[in-house]
C-alpha positions in Angstrom: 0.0 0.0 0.0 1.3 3.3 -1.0 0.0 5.4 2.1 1.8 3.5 4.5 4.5 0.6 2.8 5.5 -0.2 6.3 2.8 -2.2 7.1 1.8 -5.7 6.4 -1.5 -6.1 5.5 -3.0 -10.3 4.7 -6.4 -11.4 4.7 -7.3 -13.2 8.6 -10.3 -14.7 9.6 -11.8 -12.9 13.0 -10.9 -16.3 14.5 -7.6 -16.6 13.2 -6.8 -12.7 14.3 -7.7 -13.2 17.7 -9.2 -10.3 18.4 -9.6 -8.7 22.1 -12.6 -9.8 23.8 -14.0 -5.7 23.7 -14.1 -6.5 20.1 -15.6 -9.5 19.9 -18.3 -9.0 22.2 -19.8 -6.2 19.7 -20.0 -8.5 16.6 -21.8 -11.6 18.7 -23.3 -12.0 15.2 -20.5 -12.7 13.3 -19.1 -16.3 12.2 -15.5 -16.3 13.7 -14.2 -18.6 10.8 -16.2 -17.3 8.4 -15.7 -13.6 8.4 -12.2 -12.0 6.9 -10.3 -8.7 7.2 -7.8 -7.1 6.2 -4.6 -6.3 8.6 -1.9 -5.8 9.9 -1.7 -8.1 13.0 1.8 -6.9 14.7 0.6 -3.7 14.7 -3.1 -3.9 14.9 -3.9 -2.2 11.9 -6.6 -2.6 9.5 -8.1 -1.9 6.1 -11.4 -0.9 6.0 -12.1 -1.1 2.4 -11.2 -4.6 2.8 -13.3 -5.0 6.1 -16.8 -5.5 6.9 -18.5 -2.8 9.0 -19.4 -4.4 12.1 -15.9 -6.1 12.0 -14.3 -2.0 11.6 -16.8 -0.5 14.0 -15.5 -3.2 16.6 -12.0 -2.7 15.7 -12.4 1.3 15.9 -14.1 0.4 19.2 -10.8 -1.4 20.6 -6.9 -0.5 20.4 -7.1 -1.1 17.1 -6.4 1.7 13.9 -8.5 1.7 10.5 -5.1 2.5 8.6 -5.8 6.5 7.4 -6.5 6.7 11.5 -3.6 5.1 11.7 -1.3 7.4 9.4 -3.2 10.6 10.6 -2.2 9.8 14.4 1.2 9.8 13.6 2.0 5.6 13.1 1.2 5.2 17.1 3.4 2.1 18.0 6.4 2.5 15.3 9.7 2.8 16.6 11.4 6.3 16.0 
């Protein structure tokens, strides 16, 4: 990605991401194994074109950063 080549970004199932429990008990609807994203796990990151909406509003909701939040913050978590 050109706005921010640092980052990593693959395709995870919610399941497979492991999300924090603050997320994952605001999408009770969702199917764990069924439902993909698109992040950066290391630094908790994601795409939201590439996200559902109740998977990004639970992110936003959490520690994680939709990835423009992420750049306009400043890269919170890179090292300097």
């Amino acid at each position: 990605m050109e706005i921010a080549p640092e980052l990593q970004f693959k395709h995870y199932t919610v399941a497979e991401a492991k999300l924090p429990a603050d997320a994952l008990m605001l999408i009770p609807d969702v199917s764990l194994s069924d439902v993909e994203f698109c992040c950066d796990l290391d630094r908790n990151v994601f795409y939201g074109e590439h996200t559902p909406d109740q998977v990004a509003d639970a992110l936003r909701a959490s520690h994680w950063f939709e990835l423009r939040e992420w750049v306009a913050a400043g890269r919170p978590g890179e090292a300097l």
